[in-house]
MDAnalysis code that builds the backbone (N, CA, C; Angstrom):
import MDAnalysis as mda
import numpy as np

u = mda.Universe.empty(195, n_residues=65, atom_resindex=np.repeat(np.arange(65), 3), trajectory=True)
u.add_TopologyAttr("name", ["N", "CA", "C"] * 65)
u.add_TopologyAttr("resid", np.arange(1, 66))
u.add_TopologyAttr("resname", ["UNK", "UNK", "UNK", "UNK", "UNK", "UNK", "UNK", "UNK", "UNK", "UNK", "UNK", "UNK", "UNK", "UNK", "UNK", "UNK", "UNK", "UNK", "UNK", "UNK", "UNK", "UNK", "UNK", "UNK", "UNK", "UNK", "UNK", "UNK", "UNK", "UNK", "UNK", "UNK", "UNK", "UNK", "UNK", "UNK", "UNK", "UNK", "UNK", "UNK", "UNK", "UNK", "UNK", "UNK", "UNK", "UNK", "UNK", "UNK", "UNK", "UNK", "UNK", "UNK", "UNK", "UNK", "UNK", "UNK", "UNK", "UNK", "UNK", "UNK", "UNK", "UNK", "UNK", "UNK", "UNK"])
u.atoms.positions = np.array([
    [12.739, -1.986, -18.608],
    [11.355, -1.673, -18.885],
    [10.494, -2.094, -17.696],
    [9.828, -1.254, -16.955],
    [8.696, -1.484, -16.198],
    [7.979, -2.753, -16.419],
    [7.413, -3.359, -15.560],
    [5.746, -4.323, -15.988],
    [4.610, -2.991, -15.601],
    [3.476, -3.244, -16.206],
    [2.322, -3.018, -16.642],
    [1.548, -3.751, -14.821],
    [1.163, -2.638, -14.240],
    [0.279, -3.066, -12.916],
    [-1.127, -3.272, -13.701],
    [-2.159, -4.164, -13.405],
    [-3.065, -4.494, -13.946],
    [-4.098, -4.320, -12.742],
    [-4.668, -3.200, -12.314],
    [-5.725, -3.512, -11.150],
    [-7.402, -3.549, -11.473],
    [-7.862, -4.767, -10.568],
    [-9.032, -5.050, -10.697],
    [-9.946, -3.996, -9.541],
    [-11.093, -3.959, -9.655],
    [-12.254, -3.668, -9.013],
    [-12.480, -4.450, -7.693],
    [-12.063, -4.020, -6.649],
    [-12.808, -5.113, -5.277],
    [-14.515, -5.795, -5.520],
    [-14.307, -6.847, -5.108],
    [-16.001, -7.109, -5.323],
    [-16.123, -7.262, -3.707],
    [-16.738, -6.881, -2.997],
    [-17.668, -7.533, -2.203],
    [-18.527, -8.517, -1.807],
    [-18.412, -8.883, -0.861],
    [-18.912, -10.380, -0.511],
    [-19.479, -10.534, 0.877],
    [-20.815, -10.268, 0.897],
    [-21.286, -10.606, 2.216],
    [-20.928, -11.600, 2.752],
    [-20.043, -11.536, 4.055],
    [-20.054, -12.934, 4.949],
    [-18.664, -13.659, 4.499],
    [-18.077, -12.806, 3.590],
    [-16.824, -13.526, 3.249],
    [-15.478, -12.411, 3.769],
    [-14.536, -13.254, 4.030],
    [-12.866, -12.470, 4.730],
    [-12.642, -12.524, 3.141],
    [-11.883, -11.213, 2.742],
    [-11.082, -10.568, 1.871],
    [-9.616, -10.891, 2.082],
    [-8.916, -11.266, 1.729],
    [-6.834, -11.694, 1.532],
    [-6.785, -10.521, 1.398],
    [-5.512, -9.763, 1.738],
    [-5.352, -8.548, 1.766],
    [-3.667, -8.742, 1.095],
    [-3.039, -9.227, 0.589],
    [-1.528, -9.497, 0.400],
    [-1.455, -8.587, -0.931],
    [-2.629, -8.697, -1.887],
    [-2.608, -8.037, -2.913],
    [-3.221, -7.152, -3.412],
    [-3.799, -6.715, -1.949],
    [-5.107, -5.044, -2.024],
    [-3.957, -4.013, -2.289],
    [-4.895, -3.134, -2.809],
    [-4.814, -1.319, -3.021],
    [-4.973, -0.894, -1.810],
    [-4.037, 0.214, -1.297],
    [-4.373, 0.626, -0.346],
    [-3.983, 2.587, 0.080],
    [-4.822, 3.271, -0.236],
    [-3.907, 4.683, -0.108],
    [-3.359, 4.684, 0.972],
    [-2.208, 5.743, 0.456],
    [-0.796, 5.906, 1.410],
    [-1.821, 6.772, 2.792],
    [-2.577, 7.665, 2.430],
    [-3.311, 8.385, 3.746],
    [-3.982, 7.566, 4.332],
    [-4.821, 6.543, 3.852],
    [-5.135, 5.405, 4.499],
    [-4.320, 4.613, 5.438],
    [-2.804, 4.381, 4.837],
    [-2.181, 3.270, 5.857],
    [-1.739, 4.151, 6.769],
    [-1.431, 5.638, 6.555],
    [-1.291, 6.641, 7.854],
    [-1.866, 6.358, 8.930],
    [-2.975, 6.717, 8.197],
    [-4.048, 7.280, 9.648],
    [-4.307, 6.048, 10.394],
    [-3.930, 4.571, 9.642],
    [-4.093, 3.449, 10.550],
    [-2.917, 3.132, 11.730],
    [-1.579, 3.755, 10.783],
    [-0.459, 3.785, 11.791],
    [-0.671, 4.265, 13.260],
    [-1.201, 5.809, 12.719],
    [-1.624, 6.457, 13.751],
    [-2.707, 6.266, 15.201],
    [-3.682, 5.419, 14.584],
    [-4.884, 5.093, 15.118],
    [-4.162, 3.811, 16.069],
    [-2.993, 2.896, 15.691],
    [-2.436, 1.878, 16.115],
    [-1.169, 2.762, 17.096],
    [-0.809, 3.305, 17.421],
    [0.248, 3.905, 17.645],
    [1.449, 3.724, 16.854],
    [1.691, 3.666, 15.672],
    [2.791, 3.192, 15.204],
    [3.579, 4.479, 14.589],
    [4.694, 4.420, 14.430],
    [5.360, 5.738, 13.842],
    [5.411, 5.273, 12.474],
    [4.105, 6.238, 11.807],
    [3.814, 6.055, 10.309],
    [4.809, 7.129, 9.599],
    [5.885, 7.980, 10.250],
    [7.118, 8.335, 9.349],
    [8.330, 7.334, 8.842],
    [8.499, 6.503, 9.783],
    [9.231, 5.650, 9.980],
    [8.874, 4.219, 8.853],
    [7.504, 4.043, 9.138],
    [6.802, 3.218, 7.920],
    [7.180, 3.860, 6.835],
    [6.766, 4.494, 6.504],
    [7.077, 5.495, 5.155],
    [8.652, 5.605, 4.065],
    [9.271, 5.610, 5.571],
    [10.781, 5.524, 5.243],
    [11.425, 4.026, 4.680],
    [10.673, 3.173, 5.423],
    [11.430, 1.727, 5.539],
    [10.626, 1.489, 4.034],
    [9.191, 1.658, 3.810],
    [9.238, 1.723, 2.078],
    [9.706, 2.464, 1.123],
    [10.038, 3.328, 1.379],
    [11.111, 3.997, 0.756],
    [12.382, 4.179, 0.149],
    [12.511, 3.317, 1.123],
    [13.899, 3.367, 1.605],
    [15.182, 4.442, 1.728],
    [14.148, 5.546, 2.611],
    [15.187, 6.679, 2.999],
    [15.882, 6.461, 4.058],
    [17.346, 6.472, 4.476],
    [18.255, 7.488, 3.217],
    [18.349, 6.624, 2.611],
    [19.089, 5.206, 2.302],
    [20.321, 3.841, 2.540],
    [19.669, 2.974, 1.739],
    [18.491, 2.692, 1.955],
    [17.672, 1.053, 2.126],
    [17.177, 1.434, 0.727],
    [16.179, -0.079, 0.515],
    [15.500, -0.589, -0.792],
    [14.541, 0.265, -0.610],
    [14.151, 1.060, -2.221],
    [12.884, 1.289, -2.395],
    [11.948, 0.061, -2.624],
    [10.687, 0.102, -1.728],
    [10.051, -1.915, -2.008],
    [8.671, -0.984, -3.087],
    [8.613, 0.164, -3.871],
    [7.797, 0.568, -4.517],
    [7.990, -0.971, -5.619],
    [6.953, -1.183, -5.970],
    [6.345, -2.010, -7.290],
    [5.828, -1.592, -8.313],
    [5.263, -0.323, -8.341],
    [4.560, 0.375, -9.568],
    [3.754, 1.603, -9.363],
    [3.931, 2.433, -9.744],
    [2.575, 3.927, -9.616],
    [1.249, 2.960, -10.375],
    [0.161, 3.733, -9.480],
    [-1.128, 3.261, -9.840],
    [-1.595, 5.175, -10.683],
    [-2.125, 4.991, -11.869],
    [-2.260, 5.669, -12.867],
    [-3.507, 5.950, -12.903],
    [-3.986, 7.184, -12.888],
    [-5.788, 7.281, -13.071],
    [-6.064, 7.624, -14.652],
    [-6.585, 7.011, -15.395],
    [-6.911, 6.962, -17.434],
    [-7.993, 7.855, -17.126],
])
């Protein structure tokens, strides 16, 4: 049986650093940062994946109610 992902609302905080270990983040989002960094964001993609061989490191689909 699955666990139940529970996501909160970001709050904002003037003047304060955000932890990022347990942010939301869209997959086109971490692209285009790959990209913007030079990084080979297929290759990212894969290693979470884990295509062909390797661990899928997925944790849960995020669900829109």
């Amino acid at each position: 049986m699955a666990k139940k992902i529970n996501v909160v609302e970001k709050v904002e905080q003037e003047g304060m650093v955000n932890l990022i270990a347990n942010d939301l983040y869209r997959l086109e989002d971490i692209q285009e940062a790959c990209i913007k960094l030079g990084y080979d964001n297929h290759k990212m993609i894969d290693e979470l994946t884990g295509f062909p061989n390797g661990e899928d490191k997925c944790v849960g689909v995020l669900v829109n109610e």
